[in-house]
C-alpha positions as CSV (number, residue, x, y, z in Angstrom):
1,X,153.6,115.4,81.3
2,X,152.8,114.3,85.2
3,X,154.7,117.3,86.0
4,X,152.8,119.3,84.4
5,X,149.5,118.1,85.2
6,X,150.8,118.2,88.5
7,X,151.7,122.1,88.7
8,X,148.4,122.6,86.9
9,X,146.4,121.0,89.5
10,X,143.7,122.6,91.2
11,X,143.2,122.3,94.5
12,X,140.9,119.4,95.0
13,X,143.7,117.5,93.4
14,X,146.5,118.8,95.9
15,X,150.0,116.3,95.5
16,X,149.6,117.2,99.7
17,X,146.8,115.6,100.3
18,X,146.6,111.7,100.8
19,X,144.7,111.0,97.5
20,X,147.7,112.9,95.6
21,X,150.6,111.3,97.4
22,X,149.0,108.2,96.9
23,X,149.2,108.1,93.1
24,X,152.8,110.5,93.3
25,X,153.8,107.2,94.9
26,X,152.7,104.6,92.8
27,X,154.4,106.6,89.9
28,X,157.3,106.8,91.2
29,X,157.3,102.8,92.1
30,X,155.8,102.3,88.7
31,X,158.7,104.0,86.9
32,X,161.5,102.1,89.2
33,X,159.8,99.0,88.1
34,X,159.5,99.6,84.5
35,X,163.4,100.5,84.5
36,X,164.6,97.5,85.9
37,X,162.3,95.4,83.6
38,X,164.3,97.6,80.9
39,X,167.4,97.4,82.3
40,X,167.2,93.3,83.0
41,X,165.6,92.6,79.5
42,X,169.2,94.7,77.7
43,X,171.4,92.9,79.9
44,X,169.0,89.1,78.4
45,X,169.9,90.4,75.0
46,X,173.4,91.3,75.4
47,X,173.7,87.8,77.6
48,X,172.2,86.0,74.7
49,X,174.2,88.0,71.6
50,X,171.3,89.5,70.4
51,X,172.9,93.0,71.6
52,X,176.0,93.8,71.9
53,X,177.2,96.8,74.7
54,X,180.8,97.0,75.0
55,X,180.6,98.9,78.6
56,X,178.5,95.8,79.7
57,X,181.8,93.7,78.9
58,X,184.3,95.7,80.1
59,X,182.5,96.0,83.2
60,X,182.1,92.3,83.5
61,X,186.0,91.8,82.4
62,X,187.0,94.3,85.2
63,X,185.1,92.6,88.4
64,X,186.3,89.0,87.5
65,X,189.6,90.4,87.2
66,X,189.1,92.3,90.8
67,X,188.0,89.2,92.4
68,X,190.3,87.4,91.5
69,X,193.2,89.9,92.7
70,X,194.8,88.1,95.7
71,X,194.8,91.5,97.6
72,X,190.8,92.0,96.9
73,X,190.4,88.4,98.8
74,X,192.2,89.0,101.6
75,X,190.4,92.3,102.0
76,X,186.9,90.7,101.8
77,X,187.9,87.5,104.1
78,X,189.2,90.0,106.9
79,X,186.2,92.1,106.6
80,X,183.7,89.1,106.8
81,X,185.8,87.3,108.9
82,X,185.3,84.6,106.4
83,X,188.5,82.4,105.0
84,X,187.4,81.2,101.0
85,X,189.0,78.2,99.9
């Protein structure tokens, strides 16, 4: 619909001018917002058992598995020059 409206604009409300790339701008950090809210809220749920996403614990599965791979470690300690205990 912004797109759209957008296209459809006349010229006093020009995406070019300041005014215009002001509110392009807070959409676009409005909509990253709102999908993180919705992305952290379904990863609550699924924490808590109230949803369940298989891909969410495979994912999971796979990186504890990774860091605990002997060969990951080593990697990560000579690349921080960090030694974990």
């Amino acid at each position: 619909r912004k797109v759209l409206a957008l296209l459809a604009a006349s010229d006093e409300e020009d995406v070019t001018q300041l005014g215009g790339f002001i509110n392009l701008l807070k959409d676009v950090i409005g909509g990253i917002i709102f999908g993180v809210m919705t992305i952290s809220f379904l990863i609550l749920l699924d924490h808590r058992g109230v949803v369940h996403f298989q891909s969410a614990h495979n994912f999971r599965n796979a990186a504890f598995q990774l860091l605990n791979d002997p060969e990951t470690i080593a990697n990560v300690e000579e690349s921080s020059d960090l030694k974990f205990m």
